[in-house]
Biopython code that builds the backbone (N, CA, C, O; Angstrom):
import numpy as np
from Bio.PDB.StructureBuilder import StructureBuilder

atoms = [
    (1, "UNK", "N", (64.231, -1.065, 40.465)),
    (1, "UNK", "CA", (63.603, 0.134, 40.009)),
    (1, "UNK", "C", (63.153, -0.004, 38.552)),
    (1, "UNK", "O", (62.000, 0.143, 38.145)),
    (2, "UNK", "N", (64.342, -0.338, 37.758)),
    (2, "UNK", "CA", (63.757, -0.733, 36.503)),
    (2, "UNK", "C", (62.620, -1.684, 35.984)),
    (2, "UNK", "O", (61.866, -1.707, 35.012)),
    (3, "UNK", "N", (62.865, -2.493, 37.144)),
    (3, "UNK", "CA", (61.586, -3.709, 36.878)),
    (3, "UNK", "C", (60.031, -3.271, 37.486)),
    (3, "UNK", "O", (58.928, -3.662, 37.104)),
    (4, "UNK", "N", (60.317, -2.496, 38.365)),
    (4, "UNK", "CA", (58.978, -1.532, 38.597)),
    (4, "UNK", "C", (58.607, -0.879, 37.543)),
    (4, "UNK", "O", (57.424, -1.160, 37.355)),
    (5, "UNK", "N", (59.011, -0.100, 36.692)),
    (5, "UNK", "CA", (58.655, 0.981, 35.696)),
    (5, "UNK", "C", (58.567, -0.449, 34.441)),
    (5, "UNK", "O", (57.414, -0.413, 34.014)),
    (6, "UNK", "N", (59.058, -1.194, 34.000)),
    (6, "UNK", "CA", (58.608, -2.209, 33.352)),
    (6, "UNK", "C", (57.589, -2.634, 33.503)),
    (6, "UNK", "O", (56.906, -2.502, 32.487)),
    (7, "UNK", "N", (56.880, -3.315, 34.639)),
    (7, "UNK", "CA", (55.814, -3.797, 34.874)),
    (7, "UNK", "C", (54.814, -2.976, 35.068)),
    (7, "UNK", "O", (53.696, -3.462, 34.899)),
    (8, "UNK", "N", (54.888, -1.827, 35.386)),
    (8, "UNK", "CA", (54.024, -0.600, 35.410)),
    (8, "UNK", "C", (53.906, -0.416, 33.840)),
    (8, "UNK", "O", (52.738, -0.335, 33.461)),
    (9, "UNK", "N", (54.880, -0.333, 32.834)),
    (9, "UNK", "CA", (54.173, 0.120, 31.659)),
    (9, "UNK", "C", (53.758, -0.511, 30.685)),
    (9, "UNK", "O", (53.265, -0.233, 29.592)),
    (10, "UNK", "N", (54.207, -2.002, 31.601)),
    (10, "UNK", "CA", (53.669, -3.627, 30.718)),
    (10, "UNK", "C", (52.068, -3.720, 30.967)),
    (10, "UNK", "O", (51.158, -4.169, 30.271)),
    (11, "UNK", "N", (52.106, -3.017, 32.439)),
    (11, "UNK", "CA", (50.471, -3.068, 32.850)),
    (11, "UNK", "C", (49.766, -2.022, 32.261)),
    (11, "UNK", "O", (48.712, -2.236, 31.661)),
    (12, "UNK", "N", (50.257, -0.890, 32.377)),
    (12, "UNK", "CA", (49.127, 0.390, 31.636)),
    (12, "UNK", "C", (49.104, 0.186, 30.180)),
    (12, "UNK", "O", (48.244, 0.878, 29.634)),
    (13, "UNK", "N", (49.922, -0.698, 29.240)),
    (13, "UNK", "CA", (49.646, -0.800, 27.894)),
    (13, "UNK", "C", (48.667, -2.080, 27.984)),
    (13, "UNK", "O", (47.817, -1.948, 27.104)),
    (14, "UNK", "N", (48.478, -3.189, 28.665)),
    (14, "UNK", "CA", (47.756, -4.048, 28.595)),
    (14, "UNK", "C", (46.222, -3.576, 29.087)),
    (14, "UNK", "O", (45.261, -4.283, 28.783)),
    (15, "UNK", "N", (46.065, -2.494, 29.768)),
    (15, "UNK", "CA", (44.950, -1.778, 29.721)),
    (15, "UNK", "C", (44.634, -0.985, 29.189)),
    (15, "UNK", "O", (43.442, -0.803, 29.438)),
    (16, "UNK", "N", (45.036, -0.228, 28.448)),
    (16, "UNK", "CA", (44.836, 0.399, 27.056)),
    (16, "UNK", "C", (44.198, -0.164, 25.894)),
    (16, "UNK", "O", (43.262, 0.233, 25.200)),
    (17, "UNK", "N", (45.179, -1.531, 25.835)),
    (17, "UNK", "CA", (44.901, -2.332, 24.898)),
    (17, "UNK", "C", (43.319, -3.033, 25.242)),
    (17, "UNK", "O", (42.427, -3.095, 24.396)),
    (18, "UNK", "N", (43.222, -3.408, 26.303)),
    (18, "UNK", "CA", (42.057, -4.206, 26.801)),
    (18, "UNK", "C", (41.012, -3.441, 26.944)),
    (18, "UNK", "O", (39.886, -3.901, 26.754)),
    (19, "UNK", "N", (41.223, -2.091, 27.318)),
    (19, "UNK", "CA", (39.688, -1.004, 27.316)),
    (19, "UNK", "C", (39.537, -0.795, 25.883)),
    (19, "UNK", "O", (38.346, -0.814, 25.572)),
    (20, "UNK", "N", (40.545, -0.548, 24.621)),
    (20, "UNK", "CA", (40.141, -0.447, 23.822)),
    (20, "UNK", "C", (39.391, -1.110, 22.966)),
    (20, "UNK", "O", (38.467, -0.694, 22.266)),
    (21, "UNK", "N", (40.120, -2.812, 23.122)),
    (21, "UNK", "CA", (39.174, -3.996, 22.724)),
    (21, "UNK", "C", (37.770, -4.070, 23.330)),
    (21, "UNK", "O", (36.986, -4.008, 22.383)),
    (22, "UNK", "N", (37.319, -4.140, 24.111)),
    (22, "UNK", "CA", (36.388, -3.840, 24.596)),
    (22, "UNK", "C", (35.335, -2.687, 24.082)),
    (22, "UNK", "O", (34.211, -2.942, 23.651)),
    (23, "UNK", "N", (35.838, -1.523, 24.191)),
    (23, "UNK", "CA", (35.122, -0.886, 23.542)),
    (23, "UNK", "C", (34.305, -0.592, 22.214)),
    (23, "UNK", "O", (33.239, -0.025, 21.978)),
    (24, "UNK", "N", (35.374, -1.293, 21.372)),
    (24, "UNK", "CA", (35.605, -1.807, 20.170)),
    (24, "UNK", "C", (34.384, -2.739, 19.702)),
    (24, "UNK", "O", (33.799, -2.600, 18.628)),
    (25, "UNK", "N", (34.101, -3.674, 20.636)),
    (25, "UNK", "CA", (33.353, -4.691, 20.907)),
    (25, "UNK", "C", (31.697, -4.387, 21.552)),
    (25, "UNK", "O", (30.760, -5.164, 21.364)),
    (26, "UNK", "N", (31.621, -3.353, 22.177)),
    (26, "UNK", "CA", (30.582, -2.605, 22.909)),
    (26, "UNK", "C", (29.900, -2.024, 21.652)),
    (26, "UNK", "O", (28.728, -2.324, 21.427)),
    (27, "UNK", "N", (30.835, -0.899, 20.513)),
    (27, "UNK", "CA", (30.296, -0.304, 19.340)),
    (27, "UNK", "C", (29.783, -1.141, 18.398)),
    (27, "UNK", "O", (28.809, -0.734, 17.764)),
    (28, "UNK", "N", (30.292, -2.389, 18.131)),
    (28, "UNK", "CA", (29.910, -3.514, 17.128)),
    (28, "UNK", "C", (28.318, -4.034, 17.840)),
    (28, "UNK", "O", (27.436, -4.517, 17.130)),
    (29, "UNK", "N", (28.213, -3.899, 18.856)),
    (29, "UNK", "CA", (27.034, -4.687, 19.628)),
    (29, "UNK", "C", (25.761, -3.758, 19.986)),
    (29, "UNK", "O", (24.838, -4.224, 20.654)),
    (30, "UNK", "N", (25.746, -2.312, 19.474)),
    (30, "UNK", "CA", (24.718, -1.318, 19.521)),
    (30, "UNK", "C", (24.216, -1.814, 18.548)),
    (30, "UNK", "O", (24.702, -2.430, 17.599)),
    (31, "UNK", "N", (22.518, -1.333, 18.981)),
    (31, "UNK", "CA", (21.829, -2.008, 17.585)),
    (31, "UNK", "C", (21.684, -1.165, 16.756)),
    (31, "UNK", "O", (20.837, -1.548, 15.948)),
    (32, "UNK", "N", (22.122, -0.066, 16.486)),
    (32, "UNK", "CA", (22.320, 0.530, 15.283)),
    (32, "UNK", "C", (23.573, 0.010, 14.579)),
    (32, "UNK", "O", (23.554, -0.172, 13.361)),
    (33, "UNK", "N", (24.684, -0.239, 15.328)),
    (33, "UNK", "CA", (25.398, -1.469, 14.282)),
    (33, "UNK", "C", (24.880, -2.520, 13.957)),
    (33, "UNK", "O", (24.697, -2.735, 12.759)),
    (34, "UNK", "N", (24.551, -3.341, 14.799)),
    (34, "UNK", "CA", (23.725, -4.854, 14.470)),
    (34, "UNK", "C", (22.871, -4.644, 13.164)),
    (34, "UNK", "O", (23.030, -5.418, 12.220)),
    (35, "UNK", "N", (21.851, -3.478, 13.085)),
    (35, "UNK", "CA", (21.100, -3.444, 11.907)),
    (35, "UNK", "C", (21.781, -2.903, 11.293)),
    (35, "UNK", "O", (20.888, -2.510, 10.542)),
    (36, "UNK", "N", (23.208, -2.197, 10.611)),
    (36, "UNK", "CA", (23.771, -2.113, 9.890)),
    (36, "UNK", "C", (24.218, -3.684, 9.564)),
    (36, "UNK", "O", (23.655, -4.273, 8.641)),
    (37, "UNK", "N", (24.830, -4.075, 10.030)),
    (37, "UNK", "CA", (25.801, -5.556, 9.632)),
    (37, "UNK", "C", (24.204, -6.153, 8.952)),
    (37, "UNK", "O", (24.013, -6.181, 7.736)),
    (38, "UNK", "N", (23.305, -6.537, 9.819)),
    (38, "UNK", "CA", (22.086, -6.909, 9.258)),
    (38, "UNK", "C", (21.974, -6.805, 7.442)),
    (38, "UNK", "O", (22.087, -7.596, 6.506)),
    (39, "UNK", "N", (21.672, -5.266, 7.625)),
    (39, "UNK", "CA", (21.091, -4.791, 6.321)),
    (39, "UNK", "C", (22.160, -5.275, 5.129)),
    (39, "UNK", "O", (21.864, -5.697, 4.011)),
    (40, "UNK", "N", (23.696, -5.057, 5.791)),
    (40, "UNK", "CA", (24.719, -5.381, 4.987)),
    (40, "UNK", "C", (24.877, -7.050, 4.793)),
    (40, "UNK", "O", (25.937, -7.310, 4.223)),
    (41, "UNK", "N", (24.429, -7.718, 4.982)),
    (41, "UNK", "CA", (24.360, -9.064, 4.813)),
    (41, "UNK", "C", (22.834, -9.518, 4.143)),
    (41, "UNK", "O", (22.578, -10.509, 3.459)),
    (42, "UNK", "N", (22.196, -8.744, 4.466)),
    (42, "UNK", "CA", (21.286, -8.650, 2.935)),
    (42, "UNK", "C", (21.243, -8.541, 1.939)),
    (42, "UNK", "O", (20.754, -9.343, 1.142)),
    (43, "UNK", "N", (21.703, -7.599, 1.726)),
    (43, "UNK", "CA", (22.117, -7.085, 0.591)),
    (43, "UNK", "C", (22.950, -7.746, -0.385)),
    (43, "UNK", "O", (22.834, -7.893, -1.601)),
    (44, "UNK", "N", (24.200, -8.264, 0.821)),
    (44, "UNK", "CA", (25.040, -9.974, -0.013)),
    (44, "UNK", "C", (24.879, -10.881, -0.459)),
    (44, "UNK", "O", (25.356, -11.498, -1.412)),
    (45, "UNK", "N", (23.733, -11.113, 0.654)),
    (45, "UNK", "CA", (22.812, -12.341, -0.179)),
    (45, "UNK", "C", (21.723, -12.002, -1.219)),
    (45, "UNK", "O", (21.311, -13.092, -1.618)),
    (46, "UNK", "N", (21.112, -11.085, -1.799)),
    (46, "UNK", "CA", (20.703, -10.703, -2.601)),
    (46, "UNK", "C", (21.552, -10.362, -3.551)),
    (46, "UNK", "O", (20.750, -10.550, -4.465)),
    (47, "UNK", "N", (22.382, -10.062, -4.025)),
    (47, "UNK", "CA", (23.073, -9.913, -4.912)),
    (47, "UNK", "C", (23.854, -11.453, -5.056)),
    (47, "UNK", "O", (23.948, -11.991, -6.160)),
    (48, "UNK", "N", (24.382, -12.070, -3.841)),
    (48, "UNK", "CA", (24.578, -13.574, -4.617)),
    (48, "UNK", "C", (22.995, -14.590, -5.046)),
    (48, "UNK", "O", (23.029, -15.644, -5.681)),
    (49, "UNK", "N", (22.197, -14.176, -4.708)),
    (49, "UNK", "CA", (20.840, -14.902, -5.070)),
    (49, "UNK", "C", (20.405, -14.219, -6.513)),
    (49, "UNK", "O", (19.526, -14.938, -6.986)),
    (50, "UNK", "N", (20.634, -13.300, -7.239)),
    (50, "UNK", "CA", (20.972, -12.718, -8.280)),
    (50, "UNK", "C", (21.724, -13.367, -9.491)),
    (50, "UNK", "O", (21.416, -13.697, -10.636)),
    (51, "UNK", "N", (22.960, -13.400, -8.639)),
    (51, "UNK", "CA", (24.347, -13.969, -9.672)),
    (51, "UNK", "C", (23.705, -15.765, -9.631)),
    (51, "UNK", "O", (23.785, -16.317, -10.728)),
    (52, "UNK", "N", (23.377, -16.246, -8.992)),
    (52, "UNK", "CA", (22.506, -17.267, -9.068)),
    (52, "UNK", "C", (21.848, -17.597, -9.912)),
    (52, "UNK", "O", (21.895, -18.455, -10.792)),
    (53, "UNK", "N", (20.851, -16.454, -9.439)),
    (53, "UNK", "CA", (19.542, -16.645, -10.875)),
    (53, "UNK", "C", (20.240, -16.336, -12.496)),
    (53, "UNK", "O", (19.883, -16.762, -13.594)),
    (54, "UNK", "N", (21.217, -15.542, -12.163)),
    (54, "UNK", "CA", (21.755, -15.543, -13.732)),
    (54, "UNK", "C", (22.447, -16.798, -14.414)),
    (54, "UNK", "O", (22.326, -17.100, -15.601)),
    (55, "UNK", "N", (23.146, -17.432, -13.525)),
    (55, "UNK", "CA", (23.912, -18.544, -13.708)),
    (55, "UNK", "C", (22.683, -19.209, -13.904)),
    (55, "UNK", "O", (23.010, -19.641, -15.010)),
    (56, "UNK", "N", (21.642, -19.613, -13.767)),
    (56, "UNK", "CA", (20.752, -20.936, -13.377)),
    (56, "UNK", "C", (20.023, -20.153, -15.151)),
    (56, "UNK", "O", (19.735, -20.861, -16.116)),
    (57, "UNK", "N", (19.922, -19.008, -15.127)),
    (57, "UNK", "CA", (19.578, -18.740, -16.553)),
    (57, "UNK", "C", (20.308, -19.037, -17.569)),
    (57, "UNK", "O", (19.795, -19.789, -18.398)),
    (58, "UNK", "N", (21.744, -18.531, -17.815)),
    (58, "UNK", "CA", (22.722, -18.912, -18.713)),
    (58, "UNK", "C", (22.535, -20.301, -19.082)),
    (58, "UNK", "O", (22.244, -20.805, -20.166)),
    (59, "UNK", "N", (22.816, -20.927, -17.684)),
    (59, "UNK", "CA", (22.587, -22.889, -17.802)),
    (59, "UNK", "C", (21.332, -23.009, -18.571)),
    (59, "UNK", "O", (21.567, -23.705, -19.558)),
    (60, "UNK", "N", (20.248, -22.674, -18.545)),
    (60, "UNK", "CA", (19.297, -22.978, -18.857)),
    (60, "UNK", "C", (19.184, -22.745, -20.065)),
    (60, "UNK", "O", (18.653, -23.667, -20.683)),
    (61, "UNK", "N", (19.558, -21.616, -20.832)),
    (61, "UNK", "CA", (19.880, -21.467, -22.226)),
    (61, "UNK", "C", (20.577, -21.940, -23.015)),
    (61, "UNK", "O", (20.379, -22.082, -24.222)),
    (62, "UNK", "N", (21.913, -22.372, -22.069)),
    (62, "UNK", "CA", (22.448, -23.117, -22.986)),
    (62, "UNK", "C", (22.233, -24.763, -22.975)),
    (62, "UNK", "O", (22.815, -25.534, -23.739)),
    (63, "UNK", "N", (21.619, -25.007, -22.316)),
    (63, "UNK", "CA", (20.913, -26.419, -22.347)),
    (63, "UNK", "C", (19.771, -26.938, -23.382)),
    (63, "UNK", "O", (19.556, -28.037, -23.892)),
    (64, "UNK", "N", (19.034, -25.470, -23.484)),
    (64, "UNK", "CA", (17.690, -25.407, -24.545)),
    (64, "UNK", "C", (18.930, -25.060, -25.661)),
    (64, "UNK", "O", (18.458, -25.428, -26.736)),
    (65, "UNK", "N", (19.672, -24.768, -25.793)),
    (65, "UNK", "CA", (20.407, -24.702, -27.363)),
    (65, "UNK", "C", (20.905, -26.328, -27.729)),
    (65, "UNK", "O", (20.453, -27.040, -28.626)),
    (66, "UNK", "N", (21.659, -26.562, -27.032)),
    (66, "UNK", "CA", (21.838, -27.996, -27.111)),
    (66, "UNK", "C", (20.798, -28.999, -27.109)),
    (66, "UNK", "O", (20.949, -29.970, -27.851)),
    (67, "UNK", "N", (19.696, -28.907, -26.339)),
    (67, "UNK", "CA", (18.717, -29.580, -26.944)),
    (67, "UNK", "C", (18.359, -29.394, -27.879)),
    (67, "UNK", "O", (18.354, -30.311, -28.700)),
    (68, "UNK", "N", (17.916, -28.210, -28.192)),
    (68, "UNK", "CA", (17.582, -27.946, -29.608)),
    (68, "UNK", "C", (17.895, -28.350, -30.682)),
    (68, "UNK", "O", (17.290, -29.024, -31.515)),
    (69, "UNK", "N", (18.993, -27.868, -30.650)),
    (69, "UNK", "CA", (20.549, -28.462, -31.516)),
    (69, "UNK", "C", (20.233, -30.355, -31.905)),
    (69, "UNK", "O", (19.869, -30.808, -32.990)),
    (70, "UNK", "N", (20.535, -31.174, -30.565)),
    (70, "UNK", "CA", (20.032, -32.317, -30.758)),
    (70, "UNK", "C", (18.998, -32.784, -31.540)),
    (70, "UNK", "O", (18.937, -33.578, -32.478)),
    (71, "UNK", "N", (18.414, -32.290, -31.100)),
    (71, "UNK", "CA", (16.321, -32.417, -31.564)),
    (71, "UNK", "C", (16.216, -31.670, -32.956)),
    (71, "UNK", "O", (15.087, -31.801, -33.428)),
    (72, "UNK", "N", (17.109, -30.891, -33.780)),
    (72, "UNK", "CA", (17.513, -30.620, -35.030)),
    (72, "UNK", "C", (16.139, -28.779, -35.077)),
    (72, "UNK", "O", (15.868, -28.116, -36.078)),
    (73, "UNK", "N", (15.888, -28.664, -34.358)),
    (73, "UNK", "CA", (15.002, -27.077, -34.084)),
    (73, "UNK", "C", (15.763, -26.074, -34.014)),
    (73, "UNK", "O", (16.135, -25.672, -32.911)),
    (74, "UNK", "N", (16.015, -25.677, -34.768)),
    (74, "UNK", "CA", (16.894, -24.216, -34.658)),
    (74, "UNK", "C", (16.351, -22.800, -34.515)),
    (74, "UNK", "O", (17.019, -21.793, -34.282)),
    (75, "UNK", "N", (15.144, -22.875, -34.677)),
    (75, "UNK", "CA", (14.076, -21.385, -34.342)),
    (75, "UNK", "C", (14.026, -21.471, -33.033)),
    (75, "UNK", "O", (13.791, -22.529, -32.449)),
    (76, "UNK", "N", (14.274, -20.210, -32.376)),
    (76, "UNK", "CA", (14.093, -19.216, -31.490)),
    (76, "UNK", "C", (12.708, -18.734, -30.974)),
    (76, "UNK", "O", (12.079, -17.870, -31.585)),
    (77, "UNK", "N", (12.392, -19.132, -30.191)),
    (77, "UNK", "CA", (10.926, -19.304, -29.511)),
    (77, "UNK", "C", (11.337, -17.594, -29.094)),
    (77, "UNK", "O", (12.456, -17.188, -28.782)),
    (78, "UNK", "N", (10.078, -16.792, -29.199)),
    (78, "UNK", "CA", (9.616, -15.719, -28.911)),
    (78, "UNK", "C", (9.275, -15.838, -27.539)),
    (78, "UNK", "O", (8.313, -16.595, -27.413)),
    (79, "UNK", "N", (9.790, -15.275, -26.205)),
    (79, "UNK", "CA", (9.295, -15.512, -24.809)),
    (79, "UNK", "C", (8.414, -14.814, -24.982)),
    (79, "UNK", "O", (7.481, -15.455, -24.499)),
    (80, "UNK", "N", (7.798, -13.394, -25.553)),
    (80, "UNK", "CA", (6.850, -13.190, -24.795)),
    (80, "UNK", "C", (5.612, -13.278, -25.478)),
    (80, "UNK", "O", (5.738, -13.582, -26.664)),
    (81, "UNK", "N", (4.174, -13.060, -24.986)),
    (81, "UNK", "CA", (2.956, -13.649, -25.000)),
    (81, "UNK", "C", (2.896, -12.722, -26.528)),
    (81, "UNK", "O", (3.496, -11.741, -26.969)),
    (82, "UNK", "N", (1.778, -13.681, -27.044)),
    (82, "UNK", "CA", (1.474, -12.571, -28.601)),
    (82, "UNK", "C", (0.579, -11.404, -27.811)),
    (82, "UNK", "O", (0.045, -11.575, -26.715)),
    (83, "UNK", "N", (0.536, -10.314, -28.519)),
    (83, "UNK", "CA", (-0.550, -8.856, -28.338)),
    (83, "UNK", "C", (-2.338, -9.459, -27.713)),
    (83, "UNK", "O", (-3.209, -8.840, -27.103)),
    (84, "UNK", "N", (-2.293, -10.779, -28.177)),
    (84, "UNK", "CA", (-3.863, -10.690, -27.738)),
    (84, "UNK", "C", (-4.027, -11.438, -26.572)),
    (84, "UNK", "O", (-4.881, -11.205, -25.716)),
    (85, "UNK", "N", (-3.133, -12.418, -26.541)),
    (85, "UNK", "CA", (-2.922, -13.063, -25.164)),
    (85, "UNK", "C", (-2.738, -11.772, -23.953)),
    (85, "UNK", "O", (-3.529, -11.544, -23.038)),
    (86, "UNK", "N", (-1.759, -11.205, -24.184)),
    (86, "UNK", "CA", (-1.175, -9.853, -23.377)),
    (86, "UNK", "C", (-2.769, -9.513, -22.531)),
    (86, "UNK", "O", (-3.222, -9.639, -21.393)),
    (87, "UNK", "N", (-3.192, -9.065, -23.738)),
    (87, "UNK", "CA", (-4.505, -8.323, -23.589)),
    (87, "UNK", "C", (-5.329, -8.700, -22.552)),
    (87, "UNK", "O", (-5.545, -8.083, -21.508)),
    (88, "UNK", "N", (-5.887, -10.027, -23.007)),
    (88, "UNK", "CA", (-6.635, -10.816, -22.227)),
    (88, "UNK", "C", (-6.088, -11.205, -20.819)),
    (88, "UNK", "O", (-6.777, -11.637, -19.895)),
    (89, "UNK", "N", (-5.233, -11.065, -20.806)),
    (89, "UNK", "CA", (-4.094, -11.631, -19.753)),
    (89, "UNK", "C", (-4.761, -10.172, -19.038)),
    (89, "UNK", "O", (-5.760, -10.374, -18.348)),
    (90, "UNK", "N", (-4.420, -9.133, -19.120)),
    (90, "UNK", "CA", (-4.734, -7.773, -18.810)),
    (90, "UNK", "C", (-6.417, -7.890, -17.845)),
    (90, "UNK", "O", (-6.619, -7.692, -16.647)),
    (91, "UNK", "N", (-7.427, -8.298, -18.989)),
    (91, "UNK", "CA", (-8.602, -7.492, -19.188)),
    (91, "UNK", "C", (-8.995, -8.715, -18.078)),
    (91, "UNK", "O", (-9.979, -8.456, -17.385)),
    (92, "UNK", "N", (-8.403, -9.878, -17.862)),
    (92, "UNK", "CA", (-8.842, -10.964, -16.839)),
    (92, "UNK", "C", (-8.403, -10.580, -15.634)),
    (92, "UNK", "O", (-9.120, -11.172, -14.828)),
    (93, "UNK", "N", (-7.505, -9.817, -14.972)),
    (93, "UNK", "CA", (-7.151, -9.419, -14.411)),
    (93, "UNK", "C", (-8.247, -8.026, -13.958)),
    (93, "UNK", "O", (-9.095, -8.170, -13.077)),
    (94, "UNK", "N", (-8.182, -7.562, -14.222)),
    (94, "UNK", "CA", (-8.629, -6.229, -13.900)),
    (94, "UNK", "C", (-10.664, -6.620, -13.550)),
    (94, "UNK", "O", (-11.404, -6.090, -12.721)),
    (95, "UNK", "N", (-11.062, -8.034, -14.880)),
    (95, "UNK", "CA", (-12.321, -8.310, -14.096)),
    (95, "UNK", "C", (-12.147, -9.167, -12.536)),
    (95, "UNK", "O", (-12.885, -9.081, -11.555)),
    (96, "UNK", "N", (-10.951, -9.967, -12.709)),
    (96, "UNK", "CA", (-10.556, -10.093, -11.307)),
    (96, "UNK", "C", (-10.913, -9.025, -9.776)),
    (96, "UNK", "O", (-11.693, -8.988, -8.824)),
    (97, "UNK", "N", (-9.985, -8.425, -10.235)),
    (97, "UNK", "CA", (-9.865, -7.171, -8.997)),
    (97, "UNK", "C", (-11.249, -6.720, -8.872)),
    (97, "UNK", "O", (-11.749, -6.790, -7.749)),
    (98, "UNK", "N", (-12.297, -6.047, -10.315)),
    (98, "UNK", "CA", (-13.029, -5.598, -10.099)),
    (98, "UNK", "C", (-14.445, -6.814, -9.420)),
    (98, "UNK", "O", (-15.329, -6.342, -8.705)),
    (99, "UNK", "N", (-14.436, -8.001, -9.707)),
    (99, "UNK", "CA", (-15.862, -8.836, -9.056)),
    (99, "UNK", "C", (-15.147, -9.005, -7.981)),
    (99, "UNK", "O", (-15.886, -9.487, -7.122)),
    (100, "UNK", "N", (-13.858, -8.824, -7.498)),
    (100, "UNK", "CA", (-13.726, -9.250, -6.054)),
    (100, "UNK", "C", (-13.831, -7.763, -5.141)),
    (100, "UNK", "O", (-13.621, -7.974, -3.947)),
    (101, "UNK", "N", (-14.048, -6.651, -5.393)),
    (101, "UNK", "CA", (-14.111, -5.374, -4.976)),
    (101, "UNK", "C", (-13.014, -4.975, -4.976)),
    (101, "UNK", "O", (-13.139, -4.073, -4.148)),
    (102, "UNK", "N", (-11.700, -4.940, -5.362)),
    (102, "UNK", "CA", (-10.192, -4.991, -5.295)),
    (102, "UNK", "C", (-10.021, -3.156, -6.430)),
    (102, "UNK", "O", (-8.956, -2.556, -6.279)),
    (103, "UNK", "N", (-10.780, -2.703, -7.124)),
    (103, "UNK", "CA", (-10.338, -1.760, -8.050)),
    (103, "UNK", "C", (-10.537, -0.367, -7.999)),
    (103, "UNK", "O", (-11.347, 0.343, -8.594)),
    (104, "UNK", "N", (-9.387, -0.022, -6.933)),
    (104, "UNK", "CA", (-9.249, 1.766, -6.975)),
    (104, "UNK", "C", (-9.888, 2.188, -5.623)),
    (104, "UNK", "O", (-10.070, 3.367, -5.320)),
    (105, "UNK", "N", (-10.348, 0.695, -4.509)),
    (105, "UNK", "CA", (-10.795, 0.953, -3.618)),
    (105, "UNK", "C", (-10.287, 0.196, -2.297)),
    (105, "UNK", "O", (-9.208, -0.394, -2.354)),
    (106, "UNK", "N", (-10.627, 0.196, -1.756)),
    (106, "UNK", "CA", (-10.321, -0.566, -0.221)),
    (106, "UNK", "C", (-11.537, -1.141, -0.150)),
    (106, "UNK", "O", (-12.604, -0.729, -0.607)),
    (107, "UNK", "N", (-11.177, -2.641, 0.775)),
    (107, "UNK", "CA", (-11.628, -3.556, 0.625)),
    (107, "UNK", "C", (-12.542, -3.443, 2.058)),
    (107, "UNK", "O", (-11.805, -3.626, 3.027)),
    (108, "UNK", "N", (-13.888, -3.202, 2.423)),
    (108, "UNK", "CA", (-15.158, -3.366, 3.966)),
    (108, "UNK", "C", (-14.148, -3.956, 4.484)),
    (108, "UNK", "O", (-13.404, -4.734, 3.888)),
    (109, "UNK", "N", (-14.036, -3.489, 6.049)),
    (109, "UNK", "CA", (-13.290, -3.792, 7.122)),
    (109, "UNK", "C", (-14.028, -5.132, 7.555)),
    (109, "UNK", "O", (-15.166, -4.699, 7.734)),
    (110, "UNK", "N", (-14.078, -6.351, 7.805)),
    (110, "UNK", "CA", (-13.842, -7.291, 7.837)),
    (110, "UNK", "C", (-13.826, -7.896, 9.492)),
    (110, "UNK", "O", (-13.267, -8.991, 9.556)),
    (111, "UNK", "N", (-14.186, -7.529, 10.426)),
    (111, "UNK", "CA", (-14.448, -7.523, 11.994)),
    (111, "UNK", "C", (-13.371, -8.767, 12.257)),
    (111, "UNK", "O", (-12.445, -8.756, 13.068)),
    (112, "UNK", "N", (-13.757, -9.872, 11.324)),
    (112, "UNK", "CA", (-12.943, -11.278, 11.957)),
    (112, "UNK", "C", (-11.638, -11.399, 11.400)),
    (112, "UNK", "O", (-10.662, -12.095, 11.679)),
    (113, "UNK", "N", (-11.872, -10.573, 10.575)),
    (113, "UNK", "CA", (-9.864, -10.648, 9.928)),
    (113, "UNK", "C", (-9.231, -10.586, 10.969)),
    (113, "UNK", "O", (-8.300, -11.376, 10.815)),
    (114, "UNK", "N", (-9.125, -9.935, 12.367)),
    (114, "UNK", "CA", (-8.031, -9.956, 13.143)),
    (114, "UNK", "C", (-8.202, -11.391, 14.044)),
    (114, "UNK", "O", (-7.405, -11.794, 14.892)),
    (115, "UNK", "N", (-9.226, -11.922, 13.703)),
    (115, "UNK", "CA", (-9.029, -13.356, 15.116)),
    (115, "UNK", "C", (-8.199, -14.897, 14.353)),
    (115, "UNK", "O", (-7.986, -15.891, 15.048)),
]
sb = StructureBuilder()
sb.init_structure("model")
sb.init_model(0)
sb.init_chain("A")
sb.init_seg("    ")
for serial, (resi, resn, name, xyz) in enumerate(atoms, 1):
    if name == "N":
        sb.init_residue(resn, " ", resi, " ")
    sb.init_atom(name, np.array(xyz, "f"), 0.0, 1.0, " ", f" {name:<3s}", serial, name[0])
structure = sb.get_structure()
């Protein structure tokens, strides 16, 4: 008798356990989870492709100091462009966009763009 009610409640907990795993497993596999885990593993790798680029910057600075250092240059290069470069940089651009039809407009539909 006892070993009946044993194995009876050895069996209804091993199905409990097993519908729940399962189920468990069913919710992870909807694709509204899938594109969660997705999006969330994006996001990881973007932020380690980040910590990356910072590291690969740091290195890089401190490599140009030590060269520097070596090479006896101790001035500090200005990264960015002087005011007239900027400019031109700007005004080439914008004749860009504008001789290619690109400025403030949409570009004639194009029939063969889709083949």
């Amino acid at each position: 008798m006892f070993r009946r009610a044993f194995w009876f409640t050895a069996g209804a907990a091993a199905g409990v356990w097993a519908t729940t795993k399962v189920n468990r497993k069913l919710r992870q596999l909807t694709p509204e989870s899938l594109a969660a885990q997705a999006a969330n593993k994006a996001i990881e790798t973007g932020y380690r492709l980040k910590d990356f680029a910072l590291d690969v910057r740091a290195g890089m600075a401190q490599r140009e100091a030590e060269l520097g250092e070596a090479l006896g240059v101790d001035a500090a290069a200005d990264r960015a462009l002087p005011a007239q470069r900027r400019r031109a940089a700007l005004e080439n651009h914008k004749h860009h966009k504008k001789h290619y039809g690109m400025l403030d407009e949409k570009p004639p539909y194009d029939r063969n763009e889709d083949h």
